[in-house]
N, C-alpha and C positions, 0 to 999 in steps of 0.2 A: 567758551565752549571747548577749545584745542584743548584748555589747562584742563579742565576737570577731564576729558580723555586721556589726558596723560597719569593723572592720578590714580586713575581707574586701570591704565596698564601698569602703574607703581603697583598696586594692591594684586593684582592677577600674580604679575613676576614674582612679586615674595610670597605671595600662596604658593608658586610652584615649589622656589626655592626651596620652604616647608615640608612641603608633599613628598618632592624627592627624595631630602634627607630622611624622611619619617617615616617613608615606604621601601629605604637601607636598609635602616636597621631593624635586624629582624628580629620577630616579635611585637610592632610597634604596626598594628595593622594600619593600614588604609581609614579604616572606620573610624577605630582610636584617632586619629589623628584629624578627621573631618570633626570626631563630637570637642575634640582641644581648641580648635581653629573658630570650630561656633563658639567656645564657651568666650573667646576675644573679642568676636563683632557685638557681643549685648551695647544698647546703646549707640550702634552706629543707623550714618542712614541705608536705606537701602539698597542701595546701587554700589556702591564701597563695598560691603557684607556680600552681596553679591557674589562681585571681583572676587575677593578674596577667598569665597568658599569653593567658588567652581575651580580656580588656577591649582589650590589646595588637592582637590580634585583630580584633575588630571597627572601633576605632578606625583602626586601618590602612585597611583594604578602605574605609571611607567616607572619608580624607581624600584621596586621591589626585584625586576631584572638583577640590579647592580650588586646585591651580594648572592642573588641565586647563581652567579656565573663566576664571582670572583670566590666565596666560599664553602660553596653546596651549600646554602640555606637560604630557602626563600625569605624575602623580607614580607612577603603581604602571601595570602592564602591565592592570590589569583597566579603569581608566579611558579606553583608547587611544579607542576607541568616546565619550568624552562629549566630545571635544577637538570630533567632528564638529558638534554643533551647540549645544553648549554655549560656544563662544570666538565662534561667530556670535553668539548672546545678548547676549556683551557686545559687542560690535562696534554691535550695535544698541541697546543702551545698556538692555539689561534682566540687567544681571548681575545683581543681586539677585534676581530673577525664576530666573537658572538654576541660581544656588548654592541657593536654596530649594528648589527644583521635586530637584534632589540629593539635598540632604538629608535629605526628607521621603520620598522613595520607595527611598531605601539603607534606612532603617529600618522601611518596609512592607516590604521585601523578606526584611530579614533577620530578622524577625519572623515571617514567612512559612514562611523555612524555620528556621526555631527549631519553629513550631508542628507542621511536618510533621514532621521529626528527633524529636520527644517522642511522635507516636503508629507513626511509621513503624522507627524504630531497633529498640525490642522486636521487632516481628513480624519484619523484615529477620534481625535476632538469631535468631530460630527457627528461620528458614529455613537460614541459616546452620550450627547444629548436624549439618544432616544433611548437609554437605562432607566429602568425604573428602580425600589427598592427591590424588586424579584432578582434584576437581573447584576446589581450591587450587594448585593447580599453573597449570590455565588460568586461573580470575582474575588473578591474578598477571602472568600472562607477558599476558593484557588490557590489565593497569593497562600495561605498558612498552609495548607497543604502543600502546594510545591516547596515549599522553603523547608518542611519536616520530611517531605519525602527522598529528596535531594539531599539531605543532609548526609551525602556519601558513606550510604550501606547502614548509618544508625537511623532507621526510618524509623521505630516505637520513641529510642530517644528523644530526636525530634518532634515527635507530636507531642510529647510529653512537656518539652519544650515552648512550643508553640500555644498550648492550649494553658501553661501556666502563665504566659503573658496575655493571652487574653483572659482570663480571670484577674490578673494584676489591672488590668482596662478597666475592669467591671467597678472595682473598689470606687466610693463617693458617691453620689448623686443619683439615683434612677431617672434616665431620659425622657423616659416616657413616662413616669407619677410622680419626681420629683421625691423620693421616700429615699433616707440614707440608708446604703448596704456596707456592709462588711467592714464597718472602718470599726470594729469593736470599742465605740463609744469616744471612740478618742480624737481632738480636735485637726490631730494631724493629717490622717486621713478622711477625714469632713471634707476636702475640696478634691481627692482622686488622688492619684499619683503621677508629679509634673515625667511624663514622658521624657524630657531631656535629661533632669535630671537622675531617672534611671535608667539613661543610655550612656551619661557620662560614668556612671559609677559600673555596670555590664560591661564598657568597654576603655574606660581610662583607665580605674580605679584597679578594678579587676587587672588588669596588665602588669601595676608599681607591685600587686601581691605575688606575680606569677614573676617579675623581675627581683624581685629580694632571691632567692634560690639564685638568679644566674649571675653573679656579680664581675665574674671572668670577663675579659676585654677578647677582643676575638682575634685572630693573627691572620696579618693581611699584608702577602708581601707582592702583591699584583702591579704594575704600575702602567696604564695603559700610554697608547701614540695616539696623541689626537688623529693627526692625519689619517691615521688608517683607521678611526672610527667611523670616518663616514664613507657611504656607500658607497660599494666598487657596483659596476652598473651590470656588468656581466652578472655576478653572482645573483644581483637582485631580479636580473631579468628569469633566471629560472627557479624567482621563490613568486612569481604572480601568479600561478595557477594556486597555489599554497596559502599565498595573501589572500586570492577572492573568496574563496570558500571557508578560510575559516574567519574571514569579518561579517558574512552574511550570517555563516555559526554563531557568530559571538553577538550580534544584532538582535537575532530574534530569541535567541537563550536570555538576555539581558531585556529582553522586551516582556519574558516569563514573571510572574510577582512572583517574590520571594528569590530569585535565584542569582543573577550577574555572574562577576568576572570568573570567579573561581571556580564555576559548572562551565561557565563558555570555553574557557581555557582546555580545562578535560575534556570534554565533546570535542573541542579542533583539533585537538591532540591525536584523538581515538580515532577522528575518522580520517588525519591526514596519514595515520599509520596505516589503517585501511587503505584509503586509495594508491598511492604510491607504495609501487611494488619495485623501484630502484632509486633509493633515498641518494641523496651525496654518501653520507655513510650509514652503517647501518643503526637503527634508532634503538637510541640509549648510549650509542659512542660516538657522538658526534654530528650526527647528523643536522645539518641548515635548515629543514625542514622544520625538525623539532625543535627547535627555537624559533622560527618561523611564524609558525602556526599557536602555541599561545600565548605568547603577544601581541598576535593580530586579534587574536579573538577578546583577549581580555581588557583593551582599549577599547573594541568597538562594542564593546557592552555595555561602556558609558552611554551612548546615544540611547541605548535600546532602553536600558531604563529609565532616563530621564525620559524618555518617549511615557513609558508608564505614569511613572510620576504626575509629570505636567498634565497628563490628558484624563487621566482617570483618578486620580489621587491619589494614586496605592502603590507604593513604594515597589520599587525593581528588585534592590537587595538592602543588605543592613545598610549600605552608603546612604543611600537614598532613604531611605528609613530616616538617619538621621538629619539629612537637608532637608525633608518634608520642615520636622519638625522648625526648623533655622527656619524656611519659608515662611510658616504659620507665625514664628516670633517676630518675623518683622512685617508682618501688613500682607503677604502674599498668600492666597488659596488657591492652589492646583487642584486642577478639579473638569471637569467638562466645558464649562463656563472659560476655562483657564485662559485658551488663546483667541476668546471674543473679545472677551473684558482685559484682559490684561496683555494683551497684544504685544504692548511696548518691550514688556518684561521680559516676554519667551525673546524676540531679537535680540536683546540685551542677552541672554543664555546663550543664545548660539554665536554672538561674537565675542563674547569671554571665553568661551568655550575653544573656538576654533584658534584664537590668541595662547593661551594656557596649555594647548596642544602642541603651539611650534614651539613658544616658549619653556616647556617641559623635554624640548628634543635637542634644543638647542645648548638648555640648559646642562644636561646629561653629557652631552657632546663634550662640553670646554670644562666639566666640573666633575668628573667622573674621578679622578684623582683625586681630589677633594672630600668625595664622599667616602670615598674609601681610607681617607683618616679618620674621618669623623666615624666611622667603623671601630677603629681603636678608642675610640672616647669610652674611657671606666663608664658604666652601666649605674654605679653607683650615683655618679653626678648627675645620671640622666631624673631618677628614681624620686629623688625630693622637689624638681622641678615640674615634673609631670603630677607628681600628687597637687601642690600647689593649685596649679593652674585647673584641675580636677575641684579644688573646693571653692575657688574663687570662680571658677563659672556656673558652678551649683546653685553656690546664694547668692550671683549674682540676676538670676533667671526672673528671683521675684524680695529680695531682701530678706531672705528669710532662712531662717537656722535647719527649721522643719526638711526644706530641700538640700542641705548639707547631710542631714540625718538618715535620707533615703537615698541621695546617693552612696552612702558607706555603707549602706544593705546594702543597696544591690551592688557594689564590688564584691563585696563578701558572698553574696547568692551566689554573683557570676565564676568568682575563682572557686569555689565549689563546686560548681556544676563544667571548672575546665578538670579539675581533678578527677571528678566521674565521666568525664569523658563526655559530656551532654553538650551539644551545640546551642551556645549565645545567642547567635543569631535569630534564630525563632522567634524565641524570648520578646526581642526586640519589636519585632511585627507584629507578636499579637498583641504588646501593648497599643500600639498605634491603630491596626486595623480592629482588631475586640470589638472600641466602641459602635465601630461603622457595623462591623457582623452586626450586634444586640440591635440597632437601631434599624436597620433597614430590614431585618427578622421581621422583628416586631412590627412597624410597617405594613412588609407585605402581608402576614399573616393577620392584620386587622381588617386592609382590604381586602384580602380573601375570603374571610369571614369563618373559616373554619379550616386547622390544618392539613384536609383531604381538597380541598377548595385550594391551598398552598401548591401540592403537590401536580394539583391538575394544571395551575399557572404555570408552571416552570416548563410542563408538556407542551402547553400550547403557545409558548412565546419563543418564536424562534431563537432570540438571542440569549434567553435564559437556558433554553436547550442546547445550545451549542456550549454554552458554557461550560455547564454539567457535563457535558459527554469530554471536553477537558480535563473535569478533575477527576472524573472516572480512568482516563486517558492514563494521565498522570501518576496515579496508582498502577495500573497495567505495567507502564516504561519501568515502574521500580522493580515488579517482578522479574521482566524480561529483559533487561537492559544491564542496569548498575547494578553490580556486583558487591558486596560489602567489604569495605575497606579494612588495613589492619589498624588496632586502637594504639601501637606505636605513636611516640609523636614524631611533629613533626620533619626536626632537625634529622631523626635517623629514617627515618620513611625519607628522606632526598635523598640518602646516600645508599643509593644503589649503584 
């Protein structure tokens, strides 16, 4: 038993190890790098697959800090927020001070919602059993809505987005009569569109196309002190008003379908500039605060989602979108049911989880120099390996050419739709969530008996109504809240 938990922390460590690196270098999102990492466990068993997707996981979401602070460019979309006054830091010659102040508050945060995910995931679970298709229906069609509304200021983008991967759901099989649709006679699409394989092509594929243009190596003459990366206790005693608030922010953003690290991060952001009215310095030149705050948040977005995931089945954000799927490939259904029946497995989550957190912090600590070479690795050498490993996880999904052939569409959709500037992400969800919307529709609307009979349901079941008043909610915030963003990309939108 000792040996196979040693194993199992082999597999977590060189997830992180992966994650890290992969959530460096920028461009190489979080997501990319979780749908790489599944396309290697096909074939494995499931507690191994496990290890290695969740440490993947964590490690990711905390390395993306390490070129937002050493180059001004985030490496993962949930760091955009630490470029703000984390690359002041160094500019003012305390970069060890803001890859510390990082590191150390990624792993309170995701500790945070690790600890909340282990007592809140059961009861959420409870709650859960008493859904019907009414009231799955509207989570659902929530998760696609928030994920297009939030799509930072391109709200029509987004749904536009959103509603093209729930039609890409729809293709194969009708649920309910068994009658083929949409596959225009052709045997390929006769069985649906394997979901991984158009998450690996939206999110690998799509990247190697948007990597050809950048071929430059990036210049990296930073070289941190260990010693002084870890926490001085002073400075961190006056970032815990700053930690508590924005991991609870990052918690229940991340607990939102559709949304995670990269809304938690901006929310902790926006509102630790709001409360604090005498930052260390003022934010956007350095301030503790604003490095502080999302990183706290965008760690403990982990918990909130998998909080989703596991209990309801409907993915947090594209991460989780893509683990759903990895779940589903090896034997595991997240779902209401989730932490009755599969009991074992959620503790298995929360101690890889909680493991792949220190080890992600620990890791960054002693290898943070390290990664800041592998920074300088030609982009060229990266570009035919990640194609690779993109088509060998495709046809490896089901031996089959046909899933080679849809992931290379949707790489090709997806770099189209980064070119017009339309968010991926959606995409992703409504292929996953579509079937569940069409299904639990149809459902309730056959118990209802007639669609004014539908409408009367949703009034009179409390949790259906609460839902609803959510996603009505949720359109309102877009009005009054988020502001629309500039369609610059990324790399120059940091360098403020």
């Amino acid at each position: 038993m000792v040996e196979y938990e040693l194993i199992y922390t082999l597999y977590i460590f060189i997830g992180c190890v992966i994650g890290l690196v992969m959530g460096a270098l920028p461009g190489l999102t979080v997501t990319m790098t979780i749908v790489l990492v599944v396309s290697l466990t096909f074939g494995w068993e499931m507690i191994p697959a496990l290890a290695f997707i969740i440490g993947a996981f964590a490690g990711g979401v905390m390395g993306g800090s390490i070129s937002a602070i050493a180059l001004n460019i985030p490496g993962t979309a949930a760091a955009v927020s630490t470029v703000f006054d984390g690359y002041p830091m160094k500019m003012n010659g305390e970069a060890n001070n803001a890859l510390g102040i990082s590191l150390f508050v990624s792993m309170v945060g995701g500790i945070f919602g690790l600890i909340v995910l282990g007592f809140v995931g059961p009861m959420l679970g409870t709650i859960a059993l008493k859904f019907g298709p009414q009231e799955y229906f509207l989570i659902t069609m929530w998760g696609i809505t928030l994920v297009a509304v939030l799509s930072q200021g391109k709200m029509t983008k987004g749904l536009i987005a959103a509603f093209l991967g729930v039609f890409v759901g729809m293709i194969g099989m009708d649920p309910i009569t068994g009658l083929m649709r949409f596959t225009m006679g052709t045997k390929v699409l006769s069985g649906g569109i394997n979901y991984i394989a158009a998450m690996i092509g939206l999110f690998g594929m799509k990247e190697v196309l948007v990597q050809l243009k950048k071929s430059k190596t990036f210049k990296v003459d930073e070289n941190y002190k260990i010693k002084d990366l870890f926490p001085k206790f002073k400075l961190i005693k006056t970032l815990i008003p700053t930690m508590t608030w924005s991991a609870v922010i990052g918690w229940i953003i991340g607990l939102l379908p559709g949304t995670g690290g990269d809304i938690g991060s901006l929310v902790a952001y926006g509102a630790t500039k709001s409360i604090i009215k005498n930052p260390s310095k003022k934010f956007g030149e350095g301030a503790y605060e604003g490095v502080a705050a999302p990183e706290t948040a965008n760690d403990a977005a982990i918990g909130g989602a998998l909080t989703t995931m596991l209990t309801l089945g409907i993915p947090g954000d594209s991460i989780t979108a893509v683990i759903i799927g990895a779940f589903y490939m090896h034997g595991l259904l997240p779902g209401p049911t989730f932490m009755f029946t599969e009991k074992k497995y959620f503790y298995y989550i929360l101690i890889f989880l909680g493991i792949g957190i220190i080890f992600a912090y620990f890791t960054g600590l002693f290898g943070a120099n390290l990664m800041l070479k592998v920074l300088k690795f030609p982009k060229w050498a990266l570009v035919p390996l990640i194609t690779l490993l993109c088509i060998i996880g495709s046809y490896a999904l089901n031996n089959n050419m046909n899933d080679v052939l849809i992931m290379l569409f949707f790489g090709f959709l997806g770099y189209i739709f980064e070119r017009c500037k339309y968010p991926v992400a959606p995409i992703v969800l409504g292929i996953i969530l579509g079937p569940m919307i069409e299904t639990n529709f149809r459902q309730a609307l056959i118990g209802s008996k007639s669609f004014g009979g539908l409408l009367i349901s949703f009034a009179t079941r409390p949790l259906a109504l609460i839902i609803l008043a959510l996603i009505i909610g949720s359109f309102v915030l877009q009005f009054f809240t988020f502001k629309p963003k500039s369609s610059e990309p990324e790399e120059k939108k940091a360098k403020i």
